[in-house]
C-alpha atoms as a printed R data frame, in Angstrom:
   type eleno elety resid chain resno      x      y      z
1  ATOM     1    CA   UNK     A     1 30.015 51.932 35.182
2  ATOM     2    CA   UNK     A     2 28.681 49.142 33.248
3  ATOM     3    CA   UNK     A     3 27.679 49.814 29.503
4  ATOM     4    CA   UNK     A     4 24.138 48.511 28.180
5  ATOM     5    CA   UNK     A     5 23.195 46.208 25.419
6  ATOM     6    CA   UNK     A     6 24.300 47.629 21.850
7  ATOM     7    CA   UNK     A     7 20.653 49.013 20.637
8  ATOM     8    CA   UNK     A     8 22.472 50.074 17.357
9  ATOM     9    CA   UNK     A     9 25.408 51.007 15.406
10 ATOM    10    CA   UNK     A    10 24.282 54.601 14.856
11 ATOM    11    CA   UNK     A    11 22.819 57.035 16.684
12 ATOM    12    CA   UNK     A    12 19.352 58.464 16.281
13 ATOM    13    CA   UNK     A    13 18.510 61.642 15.934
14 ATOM    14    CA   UNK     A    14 15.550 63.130 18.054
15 ATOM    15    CA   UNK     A    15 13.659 66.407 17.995
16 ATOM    16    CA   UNK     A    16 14.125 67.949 21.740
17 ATOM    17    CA   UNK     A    17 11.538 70.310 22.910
18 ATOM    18    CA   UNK     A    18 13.076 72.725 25.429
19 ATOM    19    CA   UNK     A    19 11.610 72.222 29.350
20 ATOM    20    CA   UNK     A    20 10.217 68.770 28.864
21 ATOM    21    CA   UNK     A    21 11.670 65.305 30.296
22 ATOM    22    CA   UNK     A    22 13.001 62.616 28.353
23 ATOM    23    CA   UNK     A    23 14.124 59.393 29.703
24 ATOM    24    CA   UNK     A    24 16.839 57.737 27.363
25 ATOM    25    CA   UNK     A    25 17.106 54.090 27.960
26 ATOM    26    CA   UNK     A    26 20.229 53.011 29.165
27 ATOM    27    CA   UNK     A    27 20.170 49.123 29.392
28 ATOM    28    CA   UNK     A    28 19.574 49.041 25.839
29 ATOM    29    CA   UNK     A    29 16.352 46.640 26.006
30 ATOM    30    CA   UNK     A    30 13.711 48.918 25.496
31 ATOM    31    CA   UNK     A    31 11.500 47.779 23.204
32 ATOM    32    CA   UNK     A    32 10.829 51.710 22.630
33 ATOM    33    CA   UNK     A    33 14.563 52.841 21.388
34 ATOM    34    CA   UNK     A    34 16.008 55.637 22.762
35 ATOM    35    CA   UNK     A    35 13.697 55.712 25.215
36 ATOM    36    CA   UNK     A    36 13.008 54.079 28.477
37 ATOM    37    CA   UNK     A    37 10.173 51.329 28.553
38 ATOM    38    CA   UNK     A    38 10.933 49.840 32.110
39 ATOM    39    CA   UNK     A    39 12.300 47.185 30.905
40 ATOM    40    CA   UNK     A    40 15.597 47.556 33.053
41 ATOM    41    CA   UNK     A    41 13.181 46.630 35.983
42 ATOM    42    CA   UNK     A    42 15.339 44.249 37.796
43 ATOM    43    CA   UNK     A    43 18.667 44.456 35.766
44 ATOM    44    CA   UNK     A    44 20.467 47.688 38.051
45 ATOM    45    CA   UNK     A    45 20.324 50.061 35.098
46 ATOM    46    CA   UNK     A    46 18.016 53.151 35.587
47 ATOM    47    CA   UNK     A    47 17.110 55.673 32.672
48 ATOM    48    CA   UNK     A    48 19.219 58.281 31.849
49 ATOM    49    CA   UNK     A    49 16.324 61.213 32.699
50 ATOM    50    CA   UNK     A    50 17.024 65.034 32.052
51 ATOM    51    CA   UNK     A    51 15.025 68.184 31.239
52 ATOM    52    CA   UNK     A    52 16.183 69.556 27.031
53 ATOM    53    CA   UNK     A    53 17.598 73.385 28.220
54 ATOM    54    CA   UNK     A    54 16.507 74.045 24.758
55 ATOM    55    CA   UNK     A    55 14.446 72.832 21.092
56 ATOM    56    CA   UNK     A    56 16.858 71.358 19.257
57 ATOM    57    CA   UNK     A    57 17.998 67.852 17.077
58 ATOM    58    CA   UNK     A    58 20.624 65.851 19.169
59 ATOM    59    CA   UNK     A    59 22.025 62.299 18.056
60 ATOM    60    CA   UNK     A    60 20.679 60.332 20.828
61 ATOM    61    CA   UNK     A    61 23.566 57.311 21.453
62 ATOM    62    CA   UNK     A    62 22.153 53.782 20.305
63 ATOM    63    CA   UNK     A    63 24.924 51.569 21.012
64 ATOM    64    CA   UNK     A    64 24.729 52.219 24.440
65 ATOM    65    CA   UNK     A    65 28.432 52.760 24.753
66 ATOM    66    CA   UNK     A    66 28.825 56.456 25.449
67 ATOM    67    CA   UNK     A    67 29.904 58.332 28.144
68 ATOM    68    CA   UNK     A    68 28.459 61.588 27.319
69 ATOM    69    CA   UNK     A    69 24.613 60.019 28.453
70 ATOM    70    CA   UNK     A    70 22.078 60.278 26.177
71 ATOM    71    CA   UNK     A    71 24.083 61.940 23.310
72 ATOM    72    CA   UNK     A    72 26.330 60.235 20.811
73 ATOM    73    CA   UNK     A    73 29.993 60.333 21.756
74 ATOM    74    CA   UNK     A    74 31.429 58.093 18.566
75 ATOM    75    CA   UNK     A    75 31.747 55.167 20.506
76 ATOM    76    CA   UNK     A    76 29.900 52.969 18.204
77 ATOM    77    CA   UNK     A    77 32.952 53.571 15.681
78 ATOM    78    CA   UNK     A    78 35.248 51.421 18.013
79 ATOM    79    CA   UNK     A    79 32.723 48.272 17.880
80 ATOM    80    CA   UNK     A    80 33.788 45.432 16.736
Protein backbone atom coordinates (compact mmCIF):
# COMPACT_ATOMS: atom_id res chain seq x y z
CA UNK A 1 0.00 0.00 0.00
CA UNK A 2 1.29 3.33 -0.73
CA UNK A 3 2.28 5.63 2.31
CA UNK A 4 0.99 9.42 2.37
CA UNK A 5 2.80 12.66 2.54
CA UNK A 6 4.88 13.04 5.93
CA UNK A 7 2.29 15.48 7.93
CA UNK A 8 4.89 15.39 10.82
CA UNK A 9 7.65 13.91 12.69
CA UNK A 10 5.56 13.16 15.78
CA UNK A 11 2.46 11.99 16.44
CA UNK A 12 -0.46 13.87 17.92
CA UNK A 13 -2.27 13.03 20.55
CA UNK A 14 -6.20 13.22 20.37
CA UNK A 15 -8.97 12.90 22.93
CA UNK A 16 -11.31 9.85 21.56
CA UNK A 17 -14.84 9.84 22.65
CA UNK A 18 -16.13 6.25 22.70
CA UNK A 19 -19.07 5.48 19.77
CA UNK A 20 -18.30 8.43 17.59
CA UNK A 21 -16.50 8.44 13.99
CA UNK A 22 -13.32 9.89 13.23
CA UNK A 23 -11.82 10.04 9.88
CA UNK A 24 -7.88 10.22 10.10
CA UNK A 25 -6.41 11.56 6.97
CA UNK A 26 -4.33 9.33 5.23
CA UNK A 27 -2.79 11.21 2.19
CA UNK A 28 -1.29 13.51 4.52
CA UNK A 29 -2.65 16.86 2.76
CA UNK A 30 -5.29 17.79 4.91
CA UNK A 31 -5.16 21.08 5.69
CA UNK A 32 -7.06 19.86 9.02
CA UNK A 33 -4.19 17.36 10.53
CA UNK A 34 -5.11 14.24 11.64
CA UNK A 35 -8.12 14.52 10.15
CA UNK A 36 -9.65 14.13 6.80
CA UNK A 37 -10.53 17.43 4.82
CA UNK A 38 -11.23 15.81 1.31
CA UNK A 39 -8.44 16.83 0.08
CA UNK A 40 -7.37 13.26 -1.22
CA UNK A 41 -10.28 13.87 -3.76
CA UNK A 42 -8.64 12.64 -6.83
CA UNK A 43 -5.24 11.30 -5.47
CA UNK A 44 -6.58 7.24 -4.66
CA UNK A 45 -6.14 7.67 -0.92
CA UNK A 46 -9.42 7.45 1.15
CA UNK A 47 -9.62 8.31 5.01
CA UNK A 48 -8.80 5.97 7.41
CA UNK A 49 -12.63 6.05 9.15
CA UNK A 50 -13.45 3.97 12.39
CA UNK A 51 -15.84 4.18 15.36
CA UNK A 52 -13.35 4.87 19.14
CA UNK A 53 -14.64 1.35 21.13
CA UNK A 54 -13.87 3.56 23.98
CA UNK A 55 -12.87 7.50 25.61
CA UNK A 56 -9.50 7.54 25.63
CA UNK A 57 -5.97 9.65 24.43
CA UNK A 58 -4.32 7.76 21.43
CA UNK A 59 -1.16 9.17 19.47
CA UNK A 60 -2.75 9.65 16.22
CA UNK A 61 0.33 8.86 13.43
CA UNK A 62 1.46 12.21 11.63
CA UNK A 63 4.06 11.05 9.40
CA UNK A 64 1.80 9.08 7.60
CA UNK A 65 4.07 6.09 7.64
CA UNK A 66 2.36 3.59 9.91
CA UNK A 67 0.88 0.50 9.46
CA UNK A 68 -1.15 0.28 12.49
CA UNK A 69 -3.85 3.14 10.73
CA UNK A 70 -4.57 5.94 12.55
CA UNK A 71 -2.32 5.20 15.62
CA UNK A 72 1.39 5.81 15.92
CA UNK A 73 3.49 2.74 15.20
CA UNK A 74 7.21 4.54 15.60
CA UNK A 75 7.68 4.79 12.12
CA UNK A 76 8.54 8.37 12.10
CA UNK A 77 11.83 7.27 14.10
CA UNK A 78 13.19 5.56 10.84
CA UNK A 79 12.81 8.96 8.70
CA UNK A 80 15.44 10.26 7.30
Amino acid sequence: MEKGKIAGNTPQIVGLEEGKAYAWCACGLSANQPYCDGSHKGTGFKPHVFKADSTKKAAFCMCKQTDNHPFCDGSHAKLG
